[in-house]
C-alpha positions as CSV (number, residue, x, y, z in Angstrom):
1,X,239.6,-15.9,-126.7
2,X,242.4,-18.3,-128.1
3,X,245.8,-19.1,-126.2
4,X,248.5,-19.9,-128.2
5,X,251.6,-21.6,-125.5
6,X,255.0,-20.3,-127.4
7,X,257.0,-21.6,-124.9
8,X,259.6,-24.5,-125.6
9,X,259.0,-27.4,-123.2
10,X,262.1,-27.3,-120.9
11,X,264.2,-31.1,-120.7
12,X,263.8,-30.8,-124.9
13,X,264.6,-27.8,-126.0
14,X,268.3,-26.9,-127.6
15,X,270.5,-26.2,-124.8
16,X,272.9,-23.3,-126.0
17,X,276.5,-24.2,-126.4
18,X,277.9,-24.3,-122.9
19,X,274.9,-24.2,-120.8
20,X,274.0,-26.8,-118.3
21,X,271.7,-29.7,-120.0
22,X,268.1,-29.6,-117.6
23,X,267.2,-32.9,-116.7
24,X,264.6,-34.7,-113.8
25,X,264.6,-37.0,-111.3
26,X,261.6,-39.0,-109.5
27,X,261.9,-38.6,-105.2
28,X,259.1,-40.6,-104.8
29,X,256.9,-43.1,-107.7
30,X,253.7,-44.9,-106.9
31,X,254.7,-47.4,-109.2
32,X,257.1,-48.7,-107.1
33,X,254.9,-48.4,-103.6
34,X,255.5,-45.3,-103.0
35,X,252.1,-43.3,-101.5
36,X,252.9,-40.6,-104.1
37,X,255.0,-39.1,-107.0
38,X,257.2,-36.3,-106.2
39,X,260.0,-35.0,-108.4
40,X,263.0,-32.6,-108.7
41,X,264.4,-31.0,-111.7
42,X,268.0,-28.9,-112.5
43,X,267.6,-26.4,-115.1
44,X,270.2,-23.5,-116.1
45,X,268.5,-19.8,-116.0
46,X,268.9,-19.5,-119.8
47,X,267.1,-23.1,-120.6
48,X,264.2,-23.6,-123.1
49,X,261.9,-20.4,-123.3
50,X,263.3,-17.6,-120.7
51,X,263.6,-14.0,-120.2
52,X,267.2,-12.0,-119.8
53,X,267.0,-9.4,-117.3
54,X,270.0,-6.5,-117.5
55,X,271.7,-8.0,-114.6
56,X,272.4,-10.8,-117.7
57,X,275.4,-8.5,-119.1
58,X,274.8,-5.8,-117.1
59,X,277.0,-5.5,-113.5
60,X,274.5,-3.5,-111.2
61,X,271.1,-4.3,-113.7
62,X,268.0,-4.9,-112.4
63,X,267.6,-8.5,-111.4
64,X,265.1,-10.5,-112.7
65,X,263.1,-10.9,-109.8
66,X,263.2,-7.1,-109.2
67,X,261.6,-6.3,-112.9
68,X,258.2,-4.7,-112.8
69,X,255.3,-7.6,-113.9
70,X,253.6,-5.2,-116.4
71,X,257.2,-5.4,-119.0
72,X,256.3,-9.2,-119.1
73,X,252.1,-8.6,-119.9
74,X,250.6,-6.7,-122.2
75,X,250.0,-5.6,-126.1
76,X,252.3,-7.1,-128.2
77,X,253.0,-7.6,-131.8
78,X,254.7,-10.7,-133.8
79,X,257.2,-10.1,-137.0
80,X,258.5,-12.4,-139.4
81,X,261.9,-11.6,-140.3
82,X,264.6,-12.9,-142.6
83,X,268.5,-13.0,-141.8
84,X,270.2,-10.3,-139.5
85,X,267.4,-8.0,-138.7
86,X,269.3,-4.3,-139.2
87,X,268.6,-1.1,-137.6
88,X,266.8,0.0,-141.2
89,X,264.1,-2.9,-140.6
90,X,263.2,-2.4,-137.4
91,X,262.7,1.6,-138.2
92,X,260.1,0.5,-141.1
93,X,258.7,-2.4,-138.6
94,X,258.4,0.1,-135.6
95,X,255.2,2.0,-136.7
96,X,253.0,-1.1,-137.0
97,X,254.6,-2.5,-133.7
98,X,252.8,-2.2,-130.0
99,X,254.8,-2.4,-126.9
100,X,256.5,-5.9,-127.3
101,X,258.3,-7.0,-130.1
102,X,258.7,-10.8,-130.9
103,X,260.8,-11.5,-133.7
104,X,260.5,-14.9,-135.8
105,X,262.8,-16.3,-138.2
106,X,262.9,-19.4,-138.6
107,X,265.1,-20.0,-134.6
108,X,267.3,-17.4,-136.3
109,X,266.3,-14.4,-136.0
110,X,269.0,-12.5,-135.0
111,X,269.3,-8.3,-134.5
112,X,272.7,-6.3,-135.9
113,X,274.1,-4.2,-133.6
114,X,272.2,-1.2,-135.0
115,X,268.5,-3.2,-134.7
116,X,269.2,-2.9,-131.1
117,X,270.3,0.5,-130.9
118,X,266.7,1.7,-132.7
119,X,265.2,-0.3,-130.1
120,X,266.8,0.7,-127.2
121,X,265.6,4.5,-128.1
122,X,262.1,3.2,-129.5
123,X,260.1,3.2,-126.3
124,X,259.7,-0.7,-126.5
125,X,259.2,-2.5,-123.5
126,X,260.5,-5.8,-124.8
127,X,261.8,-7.5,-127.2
128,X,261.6,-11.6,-128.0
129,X,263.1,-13.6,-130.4
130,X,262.6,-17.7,-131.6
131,X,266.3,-18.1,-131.7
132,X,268.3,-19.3,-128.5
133,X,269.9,-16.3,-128.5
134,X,269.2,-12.2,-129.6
135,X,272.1,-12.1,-131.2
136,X,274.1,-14.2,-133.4
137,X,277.8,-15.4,-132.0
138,X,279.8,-12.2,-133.6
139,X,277.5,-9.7,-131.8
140,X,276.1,-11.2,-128.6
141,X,277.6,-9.1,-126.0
142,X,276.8,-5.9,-128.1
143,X,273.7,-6.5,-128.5
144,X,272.6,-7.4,-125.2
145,X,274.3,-4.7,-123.6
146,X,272.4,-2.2,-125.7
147,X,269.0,-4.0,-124.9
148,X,269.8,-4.9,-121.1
149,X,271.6,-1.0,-120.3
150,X,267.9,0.4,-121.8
151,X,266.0,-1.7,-119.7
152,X,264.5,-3.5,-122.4
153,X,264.3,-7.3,-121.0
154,X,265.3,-10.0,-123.8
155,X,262.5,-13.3,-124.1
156,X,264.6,-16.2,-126.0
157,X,263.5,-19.5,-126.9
158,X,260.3,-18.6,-128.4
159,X,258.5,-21.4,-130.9
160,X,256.0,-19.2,-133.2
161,X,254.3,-23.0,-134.5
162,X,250.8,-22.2,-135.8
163,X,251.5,-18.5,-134.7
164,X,250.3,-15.9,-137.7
165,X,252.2,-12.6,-137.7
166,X,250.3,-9.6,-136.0
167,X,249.1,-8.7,-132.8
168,X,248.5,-10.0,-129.8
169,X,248.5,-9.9,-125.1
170,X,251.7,-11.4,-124.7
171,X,251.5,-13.1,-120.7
172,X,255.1,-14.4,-119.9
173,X,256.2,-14.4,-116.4
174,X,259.6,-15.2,-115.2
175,X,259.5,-17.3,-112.0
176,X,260.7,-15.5,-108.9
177,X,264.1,-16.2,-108.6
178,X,265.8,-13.6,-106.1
179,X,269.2,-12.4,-107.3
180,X,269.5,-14.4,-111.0
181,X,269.8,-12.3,-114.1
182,X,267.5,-15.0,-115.5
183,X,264.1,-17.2,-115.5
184,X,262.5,-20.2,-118.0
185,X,259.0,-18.9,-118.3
186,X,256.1,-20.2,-119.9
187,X,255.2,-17.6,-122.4
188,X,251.6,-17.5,-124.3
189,X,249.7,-15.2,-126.8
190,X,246.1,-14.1,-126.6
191,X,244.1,-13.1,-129.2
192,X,240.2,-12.3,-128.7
193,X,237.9,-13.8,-130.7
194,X,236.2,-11.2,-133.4
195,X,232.9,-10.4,-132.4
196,X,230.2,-12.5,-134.9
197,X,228.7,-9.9,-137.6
C-alpha cells in the first residue's frame, strides 16, 4: 500500500485574500526550563487544505461537523485539467470518474458555472480541487452554491506533488468543529500495491 499526504502544511500555505494568516505560539519550551513543550495555534476554517461544507454559502446547510464520515473516505479518482474546467469536460471526464472527484491544474483549477451544475446532478459525492478556491473570483458564489445546495462538499487546498492521475481511497477528515461551515483536514491518497506476477 502507498500513502501519498496531499495536504498543504497549515502556517505555509497561501492564505486566500482576506482570510486570517494562521500562526503558533509556544505555552511552555523545555529549552527555557520548562518541564515540557506545549503550544497553541490560530487558524481560519478555510486555511491550507480544508473541506467546505454547505453551511459555507448555504444559510441552513449541513454543518461541517454534521456531514456523514463516509463523503470524506472512499474511491476516488484524480484529473488533470487545463483552464476553466466547463460543464462539456466534466460530462466526457464523468464516465471514467469514481465517487470523488479531485481536480488538478496547476493551483488553478477552476469549474465554470456549468462544470458545477453537471456535477451537482452527477451522483458525485465530492469534489476537490489544488486551487485555494473551486472557483475562480468571477464565479465563486455560483459555483459554490450549486456544489454546497447538492450536498456535494468542496476539498480546497490540495497539492497533487508526485501524484499521477487516476484512481485512488481518498481519507480526508475534517476535524470536529460543532457549528463551522468549515475544517483544515489532512487529506491522503491510497493506492494498493499490484499484486507481484
Amino acid at each position: 500500500m502507498k500513502v501519498y499526504d496531499i495536504s498543504r502544511e497549515l502556517f505555509s500555505a497561501d492564505v486566500y485574500p482576506g482570510d486570517p494568516a494562521p500562526y503558533a505560539e509556544s505555552i511552555r519550551r523545555i529549552d527555557v526550563g520548562d518541564e515540557y513543550n506545549l503550544s497553541a495555534f490560530f487558524t481560519g476554517s478555510h486555511s491550507a487544505t480544508h473541506l467546505d461544507a454547505p453551511r459555507h454559502f448555504v444559510e441552513d446547510g449541513t454543518t461541517i461537523d454534521r456531514m456523514p464520515l463516509e463523503t470524506f473516505v472512499g474511491p476516488c479518482t484524480v484529473v488533470t485539467v487545463e483552464g476553466l474546467v466547463t460543464g462539456a469536460q466534466v460530462e466526457n471526464l464523468l464516465p471514467r470518474c469514481r465517487g470523488r472527484i479531485l481536480f488538478r491544474g496547476g493551483g488553478e483549477a477552476y469549474l465554470e458555472r456549468s462544470a458545477a451544475f453537471v456535477l451537482a446532478d452527477s451522483g458525485v459525492v465530492l469534489v476537490g480541487t489544488d486551487a485555494l478556491s473551486i472557483a475562480a473570483c468571477q464565479d465563486e458564489s455560483a459555483v459554490h452554491r450549486e456544489l454546497l445546495g447538492a450536498g456535494i462538499p468542496i476539498l480546497e487546498g490540495l497539492d497533487f506533488t508526485g501524484v499521477e492521475d487516476g484512481d485512488y481511497m481518498l481519507a480526508a477528515l475534517p476535524l470536529k468543529l460543532r457549528g463551522l461551515e468549515a475544517s483544515p483536514c489532512r487529506a491522503v491518497l491510497i493506492r494498493s500495491r499490484a499484486a507481484p506476477e
